[in-house]
C-alpha positions in Angstrom: -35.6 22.2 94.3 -33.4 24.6 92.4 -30.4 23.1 90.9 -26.6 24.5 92.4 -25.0 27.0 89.9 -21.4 27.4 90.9 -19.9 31.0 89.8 -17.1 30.9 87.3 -13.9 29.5 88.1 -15.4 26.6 89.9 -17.1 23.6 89.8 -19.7 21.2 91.2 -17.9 18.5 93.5 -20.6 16.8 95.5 -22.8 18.9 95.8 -20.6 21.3 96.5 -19.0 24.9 94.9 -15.1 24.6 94.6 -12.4 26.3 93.1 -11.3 24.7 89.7 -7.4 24.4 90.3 -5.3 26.4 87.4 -3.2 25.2 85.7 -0.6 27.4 83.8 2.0 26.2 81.6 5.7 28.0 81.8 7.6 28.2 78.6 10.6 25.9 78.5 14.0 27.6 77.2 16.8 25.0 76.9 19.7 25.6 79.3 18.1 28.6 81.2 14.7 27.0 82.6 15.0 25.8 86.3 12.6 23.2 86.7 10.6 21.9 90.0 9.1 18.6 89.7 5.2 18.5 89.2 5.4 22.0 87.4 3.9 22.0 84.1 5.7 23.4 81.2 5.1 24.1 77.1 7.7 23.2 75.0 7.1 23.4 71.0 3.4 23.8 71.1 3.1 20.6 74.1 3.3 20.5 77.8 5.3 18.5 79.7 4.9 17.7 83.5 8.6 17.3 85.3 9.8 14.5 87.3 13.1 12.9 88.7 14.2 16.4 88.4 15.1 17.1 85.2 18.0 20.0 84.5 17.9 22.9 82.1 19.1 20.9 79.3 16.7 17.5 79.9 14.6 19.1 76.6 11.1 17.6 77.3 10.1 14.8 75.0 6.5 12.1 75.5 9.4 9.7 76.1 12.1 11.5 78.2 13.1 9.7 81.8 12.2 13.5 83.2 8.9 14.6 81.7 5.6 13.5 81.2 3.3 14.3 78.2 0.3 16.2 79.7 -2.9 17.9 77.9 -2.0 21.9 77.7 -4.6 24.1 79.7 -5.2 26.6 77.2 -6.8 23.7 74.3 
């Protein structure tokens, strides 16, 4: 039995070929950035996930009430 070999851009998922989900960051600018919760977003070289919907000036931070520290993508 030959073993599955998924193309690029996906993965093995029970024995199955599927579409690795992308993840892209947006760049956070203080005061101009609207922000959806669940959106992913680099700030100072880290990425932050938003929750509680934060505003354009909730600056991300790994211990802000509105963001969540998250691993970047791109690393």
């Amino acid at each position: 039995v030959d073993p599955i070999v998924c193309e690029e851009g996906s993965s093995l998922v029970d024995g199955k070929c599927v579409a690795d989900e992308v993840v892209t960051e947006t760049p956070f600018v203080a005061g101009s950035t609207k922000v959806s919760n669940g959106e992913v977003y680099s700030y100072q070289g880290l990425c932050y996930q938003a929750k509680n919907s934060p505003g354009a000036w909730e600056v991300p931070t790994a211990t802000s009430w509105f963001w969540t520290a998250v691993t970047c993508s791109g690393s």
